[in-house]
C-alpha positions in Angstrom: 6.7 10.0 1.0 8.3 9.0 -2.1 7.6 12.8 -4.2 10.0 14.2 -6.7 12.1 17.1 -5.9 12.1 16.9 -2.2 10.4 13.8 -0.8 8.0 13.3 2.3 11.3 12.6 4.7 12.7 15.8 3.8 9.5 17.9 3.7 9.6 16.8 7.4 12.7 17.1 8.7 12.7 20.9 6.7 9.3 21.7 8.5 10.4 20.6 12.1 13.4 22.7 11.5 11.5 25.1 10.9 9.6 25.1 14.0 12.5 25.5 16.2 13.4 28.6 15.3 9.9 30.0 15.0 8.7 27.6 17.8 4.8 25.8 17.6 4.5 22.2 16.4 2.1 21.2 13.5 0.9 17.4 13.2 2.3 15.2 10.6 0.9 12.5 9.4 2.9 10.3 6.4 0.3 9.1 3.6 1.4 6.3 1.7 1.5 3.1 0.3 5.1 2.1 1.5 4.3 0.1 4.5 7.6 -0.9 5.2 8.5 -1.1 8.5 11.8 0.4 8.2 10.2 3.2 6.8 7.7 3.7 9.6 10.5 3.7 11.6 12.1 6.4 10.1 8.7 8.2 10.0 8.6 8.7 14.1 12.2 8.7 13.9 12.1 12.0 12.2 9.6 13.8 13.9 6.2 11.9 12.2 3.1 11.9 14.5 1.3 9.3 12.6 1.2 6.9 9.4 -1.9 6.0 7.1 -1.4 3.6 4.5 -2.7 3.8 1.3 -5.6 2.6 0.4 -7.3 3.6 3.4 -11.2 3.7 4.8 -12.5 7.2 6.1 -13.0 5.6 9.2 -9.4 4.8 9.6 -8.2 8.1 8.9 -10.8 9.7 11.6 -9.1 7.0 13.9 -5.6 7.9 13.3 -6.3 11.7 13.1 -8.9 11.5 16.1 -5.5 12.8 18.5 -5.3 16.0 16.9 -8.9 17.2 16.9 -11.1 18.2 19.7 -13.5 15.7 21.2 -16.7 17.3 19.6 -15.3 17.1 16.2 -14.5 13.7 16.6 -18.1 12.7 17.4 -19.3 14.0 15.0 -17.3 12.1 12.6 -18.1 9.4 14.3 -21.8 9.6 14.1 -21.7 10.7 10.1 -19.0 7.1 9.7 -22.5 5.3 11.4 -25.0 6.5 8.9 -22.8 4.9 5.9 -24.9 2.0 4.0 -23.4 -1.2 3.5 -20.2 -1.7 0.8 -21.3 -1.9 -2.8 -20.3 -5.0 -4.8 -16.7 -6.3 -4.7 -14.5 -7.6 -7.4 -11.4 -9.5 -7.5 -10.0 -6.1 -9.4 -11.5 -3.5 -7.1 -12.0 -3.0 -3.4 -15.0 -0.4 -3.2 -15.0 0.4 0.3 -12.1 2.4 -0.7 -13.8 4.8 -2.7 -17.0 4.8 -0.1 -14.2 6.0 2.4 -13.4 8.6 0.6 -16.8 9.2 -0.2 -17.6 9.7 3.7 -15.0 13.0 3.6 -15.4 13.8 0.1 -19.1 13.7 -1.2 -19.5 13.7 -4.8 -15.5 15.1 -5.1 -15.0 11.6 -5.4 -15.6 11.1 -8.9 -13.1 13.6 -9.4 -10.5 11.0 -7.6 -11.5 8.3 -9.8 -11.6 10.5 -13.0 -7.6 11.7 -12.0 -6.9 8.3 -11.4 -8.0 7.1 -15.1 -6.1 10.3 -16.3 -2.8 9.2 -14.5 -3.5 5.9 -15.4 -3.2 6.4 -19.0 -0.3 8.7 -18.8 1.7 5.8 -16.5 0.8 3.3 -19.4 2.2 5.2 -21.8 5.6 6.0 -20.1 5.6 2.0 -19.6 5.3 1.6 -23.4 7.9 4.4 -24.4 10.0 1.9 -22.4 9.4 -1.1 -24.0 10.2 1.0 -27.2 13.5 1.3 -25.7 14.2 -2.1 -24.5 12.4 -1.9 -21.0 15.3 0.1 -18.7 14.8 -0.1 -15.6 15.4 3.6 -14.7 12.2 4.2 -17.4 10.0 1.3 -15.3 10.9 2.5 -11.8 8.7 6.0 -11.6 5.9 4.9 -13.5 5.5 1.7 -11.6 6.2 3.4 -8.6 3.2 6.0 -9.6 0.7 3.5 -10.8 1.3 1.9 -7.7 -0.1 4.7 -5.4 -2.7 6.1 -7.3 -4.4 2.6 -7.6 -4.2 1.8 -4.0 -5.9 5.3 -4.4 -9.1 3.9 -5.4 -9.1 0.6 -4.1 -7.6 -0.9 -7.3 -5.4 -3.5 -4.7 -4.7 -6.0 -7.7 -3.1 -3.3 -9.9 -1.5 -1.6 -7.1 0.1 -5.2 -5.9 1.2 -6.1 -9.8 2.5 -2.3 -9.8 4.8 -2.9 -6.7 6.3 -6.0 -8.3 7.3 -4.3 -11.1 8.6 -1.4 -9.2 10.8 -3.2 -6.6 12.1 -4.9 -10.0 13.1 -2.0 -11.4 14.7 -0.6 -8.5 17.2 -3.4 -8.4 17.5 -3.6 -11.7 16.5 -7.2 -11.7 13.6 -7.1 -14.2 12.0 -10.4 -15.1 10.2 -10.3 -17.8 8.9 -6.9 -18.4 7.3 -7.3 -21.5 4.6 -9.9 -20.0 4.5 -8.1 -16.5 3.2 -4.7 -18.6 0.8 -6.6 -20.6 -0.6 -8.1 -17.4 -0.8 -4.8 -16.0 -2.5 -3.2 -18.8 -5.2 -6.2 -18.8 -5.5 -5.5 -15.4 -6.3 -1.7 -15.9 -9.2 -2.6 -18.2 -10.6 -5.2 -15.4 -10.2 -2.3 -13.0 -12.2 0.0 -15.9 -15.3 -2.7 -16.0 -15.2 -2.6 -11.9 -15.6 1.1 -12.0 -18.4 0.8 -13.9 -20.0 -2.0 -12.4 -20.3 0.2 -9.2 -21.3 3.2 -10.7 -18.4 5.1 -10.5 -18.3 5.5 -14.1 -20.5 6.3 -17.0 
């Protein structure tokens, strides 16, 4: 929902317009980690069909999208979600099941999820430091929190995500506390989420 250039909100709004002069309806359904109920609200409000919060199993997102897909199809999801072996280890830094979700509806196009994830990560970390350099503005913490935010609920990284979403709702009301410690935890974090990943074989 919350995209640069025209958010989620608008993308719907523009697309049911849209459809009214060209007629048809196509499902939406918001992906996200704002689970604020105000902004489910607005969701349905606006001509949503359906929210999935971030991070998310593969079996909840068959359940959600089950609606819009025809009875067969949905079986067979249902019987390939069965099959799935038991969650690999869990850590304090790193929910697995997340990425065995997406595993279920990605194969091995996973790795490439948690490879893009390490990528973003790096690049978030470093527009968090260029900050600092500058004296820790909040309108150069609130994107890149915001980011690391979603693309570590991504991968099941729900510590990270959690500390990320601190920092962002800080930021967004200008009420930083500090910054300087709240990075460094973050970044500590980041390597714990690192050792996780590799603990479950998701990296080399």
């Amino acid at each position: 929902l919350h995209m640069p250039i025209m958010d989620g909100l608008t993308a719907i709004e523009e697309i049911r317009k849209n459809e009214e002069s060209v007629g048809g309806r196509v499902p939406i359904l918001a992906l996200t980690a704002d689970i604020q109920p105000e902004r489910i609200e607005q969701v349905n409000a606006i001509g949503g069909d359906g929210y999935i919060t971030k991070p998310f199993k593969g079996s909840e997102l068959i359940r959600t999208i089950s609606t819009w897909l025809n009875k067969d199809e949905v079986e067979a999801s249902d019987d390939s979600l069965s099959a799935v072996p038991d969650a690999p280890l869990s850590t304090d830094s790193l929910d697995p099941s997340v990425l065995q979700g997406l595993e279920e509806l990605l194969g091995e196009q996973v790795q490439e999820v948690v490879l893009a994830f390490l990528q973003d990560a790096e690049g978030i970390m470093s527009d968090l430091n260029n900050a600092g350099q500058q004296g820790y503005p909040s309108d150069m913490i609130y994107r890149p929190a915001h980011s690391l935010k979603s693309v570590s609920a991504n991968v099941g990284a729900v510590k990270l995500s959690e500390m990320a979403l601190t920092l962002e709702k800080q930021a967004k009301s200008d009420t930083l506390i500090d910054a300087e410690i709240q990075i460094s935890a973050i970044t500590k974090e980041l390597e714990s989420v690192k050792a996780a990943l590799k603990q479950n074989g998701r990296l080399p």
